[in-house]
C-alpha positions in Angstrom: -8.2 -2.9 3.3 -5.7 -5.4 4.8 -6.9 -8.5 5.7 -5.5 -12.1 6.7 -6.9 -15.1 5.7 -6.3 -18.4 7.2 -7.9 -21.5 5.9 -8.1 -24.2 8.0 -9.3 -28.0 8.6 -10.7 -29.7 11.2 -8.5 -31.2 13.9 -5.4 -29.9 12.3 -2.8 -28.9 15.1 -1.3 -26.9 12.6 -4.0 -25.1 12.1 -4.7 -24.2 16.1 -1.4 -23.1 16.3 -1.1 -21.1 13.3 -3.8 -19.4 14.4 -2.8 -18.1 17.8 0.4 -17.1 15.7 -1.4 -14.9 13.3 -3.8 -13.0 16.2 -0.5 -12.3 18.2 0.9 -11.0 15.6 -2.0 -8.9 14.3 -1.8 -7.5 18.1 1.6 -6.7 18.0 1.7 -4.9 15.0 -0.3 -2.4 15.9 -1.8 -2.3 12.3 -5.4 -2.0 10.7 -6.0 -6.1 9.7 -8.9 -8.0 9.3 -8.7 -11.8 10.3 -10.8 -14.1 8.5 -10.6 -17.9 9.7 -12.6 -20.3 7.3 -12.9 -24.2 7.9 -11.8 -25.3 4.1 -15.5 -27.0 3.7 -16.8 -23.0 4.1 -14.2 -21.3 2.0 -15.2 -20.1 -1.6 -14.1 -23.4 -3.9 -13.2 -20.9 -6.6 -11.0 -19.0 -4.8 -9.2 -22.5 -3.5 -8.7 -23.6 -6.3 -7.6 -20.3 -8.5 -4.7 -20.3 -5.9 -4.2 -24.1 -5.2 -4.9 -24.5 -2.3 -4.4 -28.3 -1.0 -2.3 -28.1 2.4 -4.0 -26.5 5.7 -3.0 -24.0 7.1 -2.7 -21.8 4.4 -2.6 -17.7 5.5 -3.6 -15.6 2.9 -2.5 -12.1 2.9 -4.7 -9.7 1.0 -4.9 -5.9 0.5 -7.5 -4.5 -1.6 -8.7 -7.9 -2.5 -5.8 -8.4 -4.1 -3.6 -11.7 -2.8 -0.2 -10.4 -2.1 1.6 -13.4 -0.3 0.2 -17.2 0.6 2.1 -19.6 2.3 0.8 -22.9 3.8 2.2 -24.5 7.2 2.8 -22.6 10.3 5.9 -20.2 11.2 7.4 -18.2 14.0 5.6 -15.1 14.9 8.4 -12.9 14.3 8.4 -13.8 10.0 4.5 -13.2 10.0 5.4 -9.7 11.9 7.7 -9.5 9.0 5.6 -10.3 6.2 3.0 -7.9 7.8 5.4 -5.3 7.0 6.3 -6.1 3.6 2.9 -6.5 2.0 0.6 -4.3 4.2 2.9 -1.1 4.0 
């Protein structure tokens, strides 16, 4: 299973706009992906801190439960279309 995961905080812009990035992009690439959006004070504190999380937003991007990629910050819809390709092929 493919999924996204975006971890967020409250009142971020970042986060907002990171968002609307990653749904677009989910849309447009026509693929089977699961978007999971979790307010940092809701996420699993194990899993934050096994892969050091600190920085909001910070997309996850998992197949088979398995974290492939992570980056933290926003970008252009175009490299998450991208790194949809490489890692859920």
């Amino acid at each position: 299973m493919n999924k996204i995961l975006l971890i967020t905080t409250k009142g971020c812009a970042a986060c907002t706009i990171m968002e609307r990035i990653v749904k677009e992009a989910i849309d447009e690439s026509h693929r089977s992906i699961a978007l999971e959006i979790k307010d940092v004070k809701d996420a699993n504190a194990s899993f934050l801190h096994k892969h050091k999380t600190n920085d909001f937003p910070t997309t996850y991007f998992i197949k088979d439960n398995d974290v492939k990629f992570q980056y933290v910050g926003t970008n252009a819809k175009i490299v998450i279309l991208r790194w949809i390709d490489v890692y859920f092929k």
